[in-house]
C-alpha positions, 0 to 999 in steps of 0.5 A: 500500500503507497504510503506518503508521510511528511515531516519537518513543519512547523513555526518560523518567523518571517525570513527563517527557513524550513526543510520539509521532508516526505518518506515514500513507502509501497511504490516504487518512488524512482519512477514516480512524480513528486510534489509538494501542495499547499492549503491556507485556511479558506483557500483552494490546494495549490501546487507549490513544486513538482519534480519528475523521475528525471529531476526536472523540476518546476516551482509555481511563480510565488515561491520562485527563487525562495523554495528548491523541491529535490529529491534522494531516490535511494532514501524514497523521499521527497524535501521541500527546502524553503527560505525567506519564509513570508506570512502568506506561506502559511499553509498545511503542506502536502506531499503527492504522488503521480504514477505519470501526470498530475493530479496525483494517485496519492497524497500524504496526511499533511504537515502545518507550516505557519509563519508568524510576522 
């Protein structure tokens, strides 16, 4: 059974960093699509960053230049560096899973990440 779990969220001031971190279980992760999606209260999820089997990634316009998506395929997981934090990225943060395009097969449960200003 494909299992997603995050890790690594948490409360930061504004400008701090955070390292997100998905361990992926029951797929075999190398061939997979990751990504990361964000949810803020009262607002539509929202796709922050992908990256393909290949390592080609791509980043949404909002957190370009600021969050780097990677990935270790001998440790199954997924991170999510990101930097120069500001209030708006306040969110619970998901990790994805696509066998060959998004919209994803499987979603992780979700980690908060809150910037306080």
């Amino acid at each position: 059974q494909p299992r997603l779990v995050e890790s690594g969220g948490g409360l930061v001031q504004a400008g701090g960093s955070l390292r997100l971190s998905c361990a992926a279980s029951g797929m075999l992760f190398s061939s997979r699509i990751m990504a990361w999606y964000r949810q803020a209260p009262g607002k539509q999820r929202e796709l922050v960053a992908r990256i393909g089997s290949s390592g080609f990634t791509e980043h949404a316009d909002s957190v370009k230049g600021r969050f780097t998506i990677s990935r270790d395929n001998a440790k199954n997981t997924v991170y999510l560096e990101m930097i120069s934090l500001k209030p708006e990225d306040t969110a619970a943060y998901y990790c994805a899973a696509a066998r060959f395009s998004l919209p994803p097969d499987y979603w992780g449960q979700g980690t908060q990440v809150t910037v306080s200003s």
